[in-house]
C-alpha positions as CSV (number, residue, x, y, z in Angstrom):
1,X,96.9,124.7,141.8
2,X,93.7,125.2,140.0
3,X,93.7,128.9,140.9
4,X,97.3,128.8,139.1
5,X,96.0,127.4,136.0
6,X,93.5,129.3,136.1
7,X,95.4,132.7,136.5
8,X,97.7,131.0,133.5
9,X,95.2,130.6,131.3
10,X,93.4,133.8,131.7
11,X,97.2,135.7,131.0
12,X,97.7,133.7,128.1
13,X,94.3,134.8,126.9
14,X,94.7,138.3,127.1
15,X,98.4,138.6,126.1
16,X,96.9,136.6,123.1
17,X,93.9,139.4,122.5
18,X,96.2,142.2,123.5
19,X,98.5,141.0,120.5
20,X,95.9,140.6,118.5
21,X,94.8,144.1,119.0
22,X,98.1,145.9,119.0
23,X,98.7,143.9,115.2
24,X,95.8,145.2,114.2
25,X,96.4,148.9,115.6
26,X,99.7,148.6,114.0
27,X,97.8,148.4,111.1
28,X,95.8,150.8,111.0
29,X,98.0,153.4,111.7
30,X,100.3,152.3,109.2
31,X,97.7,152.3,106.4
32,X,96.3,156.1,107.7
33,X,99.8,157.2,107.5
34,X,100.4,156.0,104.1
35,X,96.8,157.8,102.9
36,X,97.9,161.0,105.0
37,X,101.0,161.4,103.7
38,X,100.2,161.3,99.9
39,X,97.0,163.3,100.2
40,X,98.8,166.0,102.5
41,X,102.3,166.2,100.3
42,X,101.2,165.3,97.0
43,X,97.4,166.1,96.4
44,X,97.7,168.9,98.5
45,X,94.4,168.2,100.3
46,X,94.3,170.0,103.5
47,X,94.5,167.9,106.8
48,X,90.6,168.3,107.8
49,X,89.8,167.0,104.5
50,X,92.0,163.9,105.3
51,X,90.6,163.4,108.7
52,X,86.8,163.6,107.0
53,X,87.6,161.9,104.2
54,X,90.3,160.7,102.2
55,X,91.3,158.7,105.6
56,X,88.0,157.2,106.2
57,X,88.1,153.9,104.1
58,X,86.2,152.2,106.8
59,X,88.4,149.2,107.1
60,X,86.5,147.3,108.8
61,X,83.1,147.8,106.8
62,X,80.8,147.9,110.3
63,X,80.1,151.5,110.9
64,X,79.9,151.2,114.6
65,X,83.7,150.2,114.4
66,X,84.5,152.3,111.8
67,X,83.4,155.8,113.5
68,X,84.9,154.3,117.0
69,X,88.7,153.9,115.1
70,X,88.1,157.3,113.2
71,X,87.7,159.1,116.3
72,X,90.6,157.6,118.0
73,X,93.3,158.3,114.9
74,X,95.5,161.5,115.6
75,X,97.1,162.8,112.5
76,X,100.5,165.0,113.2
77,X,102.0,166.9,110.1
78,X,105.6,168.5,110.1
79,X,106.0,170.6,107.3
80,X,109.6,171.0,107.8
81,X,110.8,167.1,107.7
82,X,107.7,166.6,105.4
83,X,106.4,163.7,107.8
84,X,103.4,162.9,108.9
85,X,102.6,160.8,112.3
86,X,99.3,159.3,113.2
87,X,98.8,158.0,116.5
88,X,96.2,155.1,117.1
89,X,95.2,153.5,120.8
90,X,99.2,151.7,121.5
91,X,100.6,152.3,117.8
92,X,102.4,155.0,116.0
93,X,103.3,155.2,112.4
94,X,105.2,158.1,110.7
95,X,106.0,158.5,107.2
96,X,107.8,160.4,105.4
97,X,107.5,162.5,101.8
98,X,110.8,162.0,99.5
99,X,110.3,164.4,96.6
100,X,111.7,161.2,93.8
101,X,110.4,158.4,95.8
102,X,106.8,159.3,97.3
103,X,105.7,158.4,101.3
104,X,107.7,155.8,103.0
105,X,108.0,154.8,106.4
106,X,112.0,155.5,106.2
107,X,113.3,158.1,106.2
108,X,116.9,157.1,105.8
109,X,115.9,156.8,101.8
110,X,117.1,159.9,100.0
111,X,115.7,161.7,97.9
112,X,117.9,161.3,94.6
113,X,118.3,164.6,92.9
114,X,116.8,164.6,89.5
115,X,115.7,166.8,86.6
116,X,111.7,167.4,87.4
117,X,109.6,166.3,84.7
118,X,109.3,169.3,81.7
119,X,106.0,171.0,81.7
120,X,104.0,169.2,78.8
121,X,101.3,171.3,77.3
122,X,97.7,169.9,78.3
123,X,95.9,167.8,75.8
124,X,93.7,169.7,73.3
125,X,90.3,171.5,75.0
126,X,87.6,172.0,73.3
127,X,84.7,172.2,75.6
128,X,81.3,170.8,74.3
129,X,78.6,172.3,76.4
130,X,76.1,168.8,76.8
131,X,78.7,166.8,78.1
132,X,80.3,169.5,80.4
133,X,76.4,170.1,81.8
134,X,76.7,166.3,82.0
135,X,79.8,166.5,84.2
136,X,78.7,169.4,86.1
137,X,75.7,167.5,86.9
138,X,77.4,164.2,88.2
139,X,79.3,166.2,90.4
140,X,76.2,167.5,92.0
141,X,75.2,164.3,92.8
142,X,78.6,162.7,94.1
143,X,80.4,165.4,95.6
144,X,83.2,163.0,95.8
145,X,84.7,163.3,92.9
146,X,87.8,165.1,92.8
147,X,88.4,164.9,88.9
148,X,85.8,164.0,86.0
149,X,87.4,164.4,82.5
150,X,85.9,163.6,79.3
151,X,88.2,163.1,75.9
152,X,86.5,162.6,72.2
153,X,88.2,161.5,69.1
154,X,91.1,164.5,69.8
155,X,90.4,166.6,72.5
156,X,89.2,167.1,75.8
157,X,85.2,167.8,75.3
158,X,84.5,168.4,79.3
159,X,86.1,168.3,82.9
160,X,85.3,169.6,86.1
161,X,87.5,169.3,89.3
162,X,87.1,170.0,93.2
163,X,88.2,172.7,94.9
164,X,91.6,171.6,96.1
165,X,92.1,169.4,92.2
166,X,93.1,170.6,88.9
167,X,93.8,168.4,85.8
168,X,97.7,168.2,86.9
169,X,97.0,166.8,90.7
170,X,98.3,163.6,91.6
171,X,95.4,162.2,92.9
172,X,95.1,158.1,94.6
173,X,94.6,156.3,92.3
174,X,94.7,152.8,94.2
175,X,94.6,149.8,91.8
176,X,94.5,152.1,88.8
177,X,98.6,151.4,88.9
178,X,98.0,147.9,88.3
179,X,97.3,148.5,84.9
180,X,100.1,151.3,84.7
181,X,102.7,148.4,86.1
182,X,101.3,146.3,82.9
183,X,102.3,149.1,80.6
184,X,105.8,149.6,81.9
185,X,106.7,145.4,81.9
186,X,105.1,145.8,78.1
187,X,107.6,148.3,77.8
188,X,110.6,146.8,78.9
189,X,109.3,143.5,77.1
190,X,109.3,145.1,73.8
191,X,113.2,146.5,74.7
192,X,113.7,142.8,75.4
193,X,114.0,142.5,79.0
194,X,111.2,140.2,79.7
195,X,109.3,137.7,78.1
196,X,105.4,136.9,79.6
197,X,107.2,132.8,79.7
198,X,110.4,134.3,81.6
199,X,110.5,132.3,85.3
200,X,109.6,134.9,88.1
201,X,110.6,132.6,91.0
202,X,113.5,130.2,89.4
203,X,114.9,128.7,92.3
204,X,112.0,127.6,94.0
205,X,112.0,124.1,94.7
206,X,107.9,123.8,94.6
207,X,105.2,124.6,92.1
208,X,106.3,128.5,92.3
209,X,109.7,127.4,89.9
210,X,107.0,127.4,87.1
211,X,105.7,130.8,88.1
212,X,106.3,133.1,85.0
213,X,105.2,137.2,84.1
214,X,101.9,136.1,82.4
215,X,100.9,134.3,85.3
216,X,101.3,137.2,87.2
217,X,99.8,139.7,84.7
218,X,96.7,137.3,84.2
219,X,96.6,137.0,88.0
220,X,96.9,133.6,87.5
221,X,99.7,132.8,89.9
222,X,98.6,130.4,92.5
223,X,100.2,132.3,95.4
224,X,99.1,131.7,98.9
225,X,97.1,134.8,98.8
226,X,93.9,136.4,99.2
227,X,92.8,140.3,98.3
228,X,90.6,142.0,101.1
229,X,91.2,145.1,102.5
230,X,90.3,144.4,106.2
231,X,93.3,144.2,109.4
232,X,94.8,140.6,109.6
233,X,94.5,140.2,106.1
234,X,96.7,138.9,103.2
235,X,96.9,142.9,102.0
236,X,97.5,144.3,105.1
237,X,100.2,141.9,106.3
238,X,102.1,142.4,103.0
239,X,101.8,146.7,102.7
240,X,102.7,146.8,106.3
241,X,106.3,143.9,105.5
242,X,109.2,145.1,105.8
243,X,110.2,143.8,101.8
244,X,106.9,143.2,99.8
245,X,109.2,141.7,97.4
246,X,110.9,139.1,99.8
247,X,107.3,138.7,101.6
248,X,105.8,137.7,98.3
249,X,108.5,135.4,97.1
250,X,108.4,133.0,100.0
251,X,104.7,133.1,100.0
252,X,103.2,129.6,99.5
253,X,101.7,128.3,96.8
254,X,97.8,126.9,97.0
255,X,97.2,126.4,93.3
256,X,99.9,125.3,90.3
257,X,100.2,128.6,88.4
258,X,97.7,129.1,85.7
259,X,94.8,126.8,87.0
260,X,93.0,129.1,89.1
261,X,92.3,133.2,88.7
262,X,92.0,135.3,91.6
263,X,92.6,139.0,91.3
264,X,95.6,140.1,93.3
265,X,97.5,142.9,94.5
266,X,100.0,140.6,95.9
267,X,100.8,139.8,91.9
268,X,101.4,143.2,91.0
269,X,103.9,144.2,94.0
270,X,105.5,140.8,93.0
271,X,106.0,141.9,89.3
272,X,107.2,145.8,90.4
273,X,109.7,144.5,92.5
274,X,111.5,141.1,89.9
275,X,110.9,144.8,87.3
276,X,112.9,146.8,89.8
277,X,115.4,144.2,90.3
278,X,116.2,144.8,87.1
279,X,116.2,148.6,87.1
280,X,118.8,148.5,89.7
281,X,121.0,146.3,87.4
282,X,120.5,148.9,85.0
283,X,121.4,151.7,87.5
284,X,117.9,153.1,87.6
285,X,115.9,153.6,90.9
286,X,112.9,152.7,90.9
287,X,111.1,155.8,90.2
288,X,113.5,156.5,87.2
289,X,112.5,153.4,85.3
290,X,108.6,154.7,85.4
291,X,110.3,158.3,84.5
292,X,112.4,156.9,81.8
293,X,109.5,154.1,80.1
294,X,106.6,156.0,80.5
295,X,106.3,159.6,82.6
296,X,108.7,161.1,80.0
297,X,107.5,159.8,76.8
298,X,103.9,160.1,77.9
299,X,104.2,164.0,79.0
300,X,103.1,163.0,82.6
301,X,103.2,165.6,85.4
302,X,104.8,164.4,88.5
303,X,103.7,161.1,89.5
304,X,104.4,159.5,93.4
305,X,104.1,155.9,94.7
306,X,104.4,154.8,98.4
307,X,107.2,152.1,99.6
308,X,107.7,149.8,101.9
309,X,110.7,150.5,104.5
310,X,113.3,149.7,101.6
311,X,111.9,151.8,99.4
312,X,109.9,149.1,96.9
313,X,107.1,150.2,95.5
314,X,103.5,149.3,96.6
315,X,102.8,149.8,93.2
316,X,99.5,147.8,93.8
317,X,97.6,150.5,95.5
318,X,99.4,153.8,96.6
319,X,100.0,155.9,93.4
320,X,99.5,159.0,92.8
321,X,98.7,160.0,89.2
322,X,96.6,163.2,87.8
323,X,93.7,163.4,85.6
324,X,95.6,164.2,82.7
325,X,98.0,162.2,82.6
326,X,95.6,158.8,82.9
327,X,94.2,160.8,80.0
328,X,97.8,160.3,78.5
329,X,98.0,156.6,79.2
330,X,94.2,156.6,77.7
331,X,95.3,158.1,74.0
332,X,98.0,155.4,74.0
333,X,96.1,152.3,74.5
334,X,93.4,154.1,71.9
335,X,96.1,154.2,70.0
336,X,97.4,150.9,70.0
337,X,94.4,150.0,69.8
338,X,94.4,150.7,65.7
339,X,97.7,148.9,65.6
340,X,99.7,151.8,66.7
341,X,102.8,150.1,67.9
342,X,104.3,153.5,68.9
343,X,104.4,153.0,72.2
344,X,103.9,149.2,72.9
345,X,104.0,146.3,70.4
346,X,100.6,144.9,69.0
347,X,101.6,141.7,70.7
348,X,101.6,143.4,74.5
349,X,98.3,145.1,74.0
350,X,96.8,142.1,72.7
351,X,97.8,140.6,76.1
352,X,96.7,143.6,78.0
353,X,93.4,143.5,76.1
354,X,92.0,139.8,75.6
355,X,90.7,137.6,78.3
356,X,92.7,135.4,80.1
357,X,92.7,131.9,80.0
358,X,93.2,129.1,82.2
359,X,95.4,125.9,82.1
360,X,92.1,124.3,81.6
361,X,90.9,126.1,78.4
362,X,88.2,128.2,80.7
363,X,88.4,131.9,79.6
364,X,87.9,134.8,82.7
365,X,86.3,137.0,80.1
366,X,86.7,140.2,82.2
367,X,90.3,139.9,82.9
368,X,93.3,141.0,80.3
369,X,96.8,141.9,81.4
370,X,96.0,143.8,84.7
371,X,93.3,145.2,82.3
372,X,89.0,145.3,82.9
373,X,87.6,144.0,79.9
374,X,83.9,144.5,79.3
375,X,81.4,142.0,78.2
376,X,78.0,141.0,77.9
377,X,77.5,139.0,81.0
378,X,75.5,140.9,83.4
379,X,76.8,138.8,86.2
380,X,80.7,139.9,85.6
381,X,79.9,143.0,83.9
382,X,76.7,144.5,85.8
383,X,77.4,148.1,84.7
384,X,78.0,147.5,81.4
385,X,76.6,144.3,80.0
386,X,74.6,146.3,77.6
387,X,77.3,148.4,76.4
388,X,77.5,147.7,72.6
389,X,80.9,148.4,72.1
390,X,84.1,147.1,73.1
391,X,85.4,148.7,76.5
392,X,88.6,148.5,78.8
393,X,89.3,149.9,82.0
394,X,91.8,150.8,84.6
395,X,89.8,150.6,87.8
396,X,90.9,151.4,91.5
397,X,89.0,151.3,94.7
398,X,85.8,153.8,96.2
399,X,85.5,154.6,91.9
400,X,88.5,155.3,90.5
401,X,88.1,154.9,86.8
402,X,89.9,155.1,83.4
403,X,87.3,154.2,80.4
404,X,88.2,153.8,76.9
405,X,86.2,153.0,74.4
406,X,88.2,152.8,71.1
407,X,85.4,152.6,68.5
408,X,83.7,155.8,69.5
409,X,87.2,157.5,70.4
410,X,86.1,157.7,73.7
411,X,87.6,158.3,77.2
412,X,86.7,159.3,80.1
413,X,89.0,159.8,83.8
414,X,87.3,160.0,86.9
415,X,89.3,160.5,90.4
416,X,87.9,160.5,94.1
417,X,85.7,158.9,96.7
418,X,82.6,157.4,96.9
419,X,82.2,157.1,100.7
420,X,83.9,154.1,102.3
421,X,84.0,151.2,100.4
422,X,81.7,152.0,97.8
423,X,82.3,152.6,94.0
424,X,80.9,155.4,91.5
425,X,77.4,155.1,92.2
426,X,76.6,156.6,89.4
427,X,79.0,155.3,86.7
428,X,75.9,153.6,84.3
429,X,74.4,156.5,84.0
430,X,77.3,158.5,83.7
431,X,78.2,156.8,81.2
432,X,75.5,155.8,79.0
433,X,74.4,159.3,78.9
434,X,77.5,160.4,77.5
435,X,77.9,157.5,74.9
436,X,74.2,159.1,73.7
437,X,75.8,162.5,72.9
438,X,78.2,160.7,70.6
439,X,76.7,158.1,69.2
């Protein structure tokens, strides 16, 4: 009998580590097939340049694991069905390129036949030789970079580009979109679609019914959510859903909305897909509302995002946008920055651009509308906290970087890797150096 139990228990064990391990293999390969795909079919990187380095995030941040799950992913392309599959230990994931969609793991989605996007003329160049010496330099010392572009009062004054990049290559941006899905809701605020008090979650019989859009633009929600980008994790087990949307909407909620900030990707998918909702009640797709709000009027190139298996946008993390045109968005918030209201009302990039506040009256200074805001602080603004003039960023993960600086005219785009989970190393001195040309 003991033996029995015994026997039991051990099964039970293992069944319970096996499952652990085949979730977290699922995982894994979903997430490298998702990276794959985009970099393959829309940057155009070739596949050793994946397997070296677009597809090593490191995911679990110990480099012993790391190089052991590395060495076990196999990537398969198929040019023909536009696919790729990686295998990893008991897991598969394919996914699938749909030229008006992006990568998604179905590929029962179809593509939707639409006019491409016209070829806009690039911005202005007019190449000033200390700051292109100054890029040229940087990417000496982070050979990472894919794109480094450098735009003064009304041109472009330098820009530099790897081998396999040019200024019109969708490159991953990863939570760069975040700031791109504030822009589009500003949009369709200002056509009177939304207001920032609107109800996200109306029906919800718990503290969720009082969810609204500025809760979820400040990251102020409350949701029942936590942003790291490890297996088993909050992130991982929404990407990898079925229906972020539906996933996120029954999520619990562990603060009343607007009394605690937490930066969140889970707040972004959440406002793409109520957005979307309301595309499809317009009879736009998904991918034609971004077209119609802000590819088109902006002059972008094409622009890709990756979807869950019904085709919603991770708009959180997997887009692909170039160099120039997150140049684009950067002239428009400069822009409507000296009350420009062009593009976007003075009241939405106001929102975009001042710090948040809390229930409670506390400010988080460094936190707009799915906006970085600078400031002085050196402990929530290390890079910067010297910087004497107003900045705000779109930032993504391993460096991905869109500066403006509106009193000195100032942008700057920078695209890539900085080695696992790392940022730009070198983005201080990058930076400051170049403000010294100018100022």
């Amino acid at each position: 009998m003991i033996k029995m139990v015994t026997n039991l228990i051990l099964f039970l064990v293992i069944s319970y580590l096996y499952g652990i391990a085949l979730f977290v293999s699922n995982q894994v390969a979903f997430f490298s097939s998702q990276v794959a795909c985009g970099s393959y079919f829309i940057s155009k990187r070739p596949l050793e340049s994946i397997r070296k380095q677009e597809g090593r995030t490191d995911p679990f941040g110990i480099p012993i694991l790391d190089n052991l799950i590395f060495n076990l992913i196999d990537y398969s392309i198929d040019k023909d069905e536009k696919s790729v599959d990686v295998k990893f230990g008991p897991s598969s994931s394919k996914i699938y390129f749909k030229e008006s969609y992006g990568c998604t793991p179905n590929n029962n989605i179809v593509s939707v036949t639409s006019d491409p996007l016209p070829n806009t003329p690039l911005t202005r160049r007019n190449i000033n030789e200390e700051v292109q010496n100054l890029i040229d330099e940087e990417l000496v010392k982070d050979p990472g970079s894919r794109a480094l572009l450098v735009f003064y009062k009304n041109s472009v004054s330098g820009e530099s580009y790897d081998l396999f990049s040019n200024a019109e290559t969708p490159l991953l941006s990863w939570s760069m979109t975040k700031s791109l899905s504030s822009v589009l809701f500003s949009r369709m605020h200002d056509e009177g679609y939304f207001e920032l008090s609107d109800k996200v979650l109306p029906n919800r019989v718990d503290e969720g019914s009082h969810l609204t859009f500025k809760h979820l633009l400040n990251h102020i929600d409350g949701l029942d959510y936590k942003e790291s980008y490890f297996p088993l994790t909050d992130y991982f087990a929404m990407i990898t859903s079925e229906n972020v949307g539906l996933h996120l909407s029954s999520l619990e909620m562990t603060h009343k909305p607007g009394d605690y900030w937490s930066y969140s990707s889970a707040a972004t998918n959440l406002l793409n897909y109520k957005m979307t909702e309301k595309a499809s009640s317009l009879g736009f797709t998904p991918i034609e509302l971004y077209k119609y709000y802000i590819f088109e009027p902006l002059g972008f190139n094409n622009t890709y995002f990756g979807t869950d298996n019904l085709g919603n946008f991770i708009a959180s993390s997997f887009g692909y946008v170039s160099a120039e045109s997150w140049l684009k968005v950067g002239i428009m918030m400069m822009n409507a920055s000296k009350n420009d209201e062009s593009f976007i009302s003075k009241k939405m990039f106001d929102f975009m651009t001042q710090p948040t506040r809390l229930n409670n009256n506390k400010i988080i200074e460094n936190y707009g509308g799915q906006w970085w805001l600078n400031t002085n602080n050196k402990e929530i603004s290390p890079a910067f906290y010297d910087l004497e003039q107003k900045m705000f960023s779109a930032n993504g993960f391993q460096g991905q970087r869109l500066f403006v600086i509106p009193e000195l005219e100032l942008i700057v785009v920078r695209l890539g890797l900085s080695g696992g989970r790392k940022e730009w190393d070198n983005e201080r001195s990058f930076l400051k150096s170049l403000i010294d040309i100018y100022e």
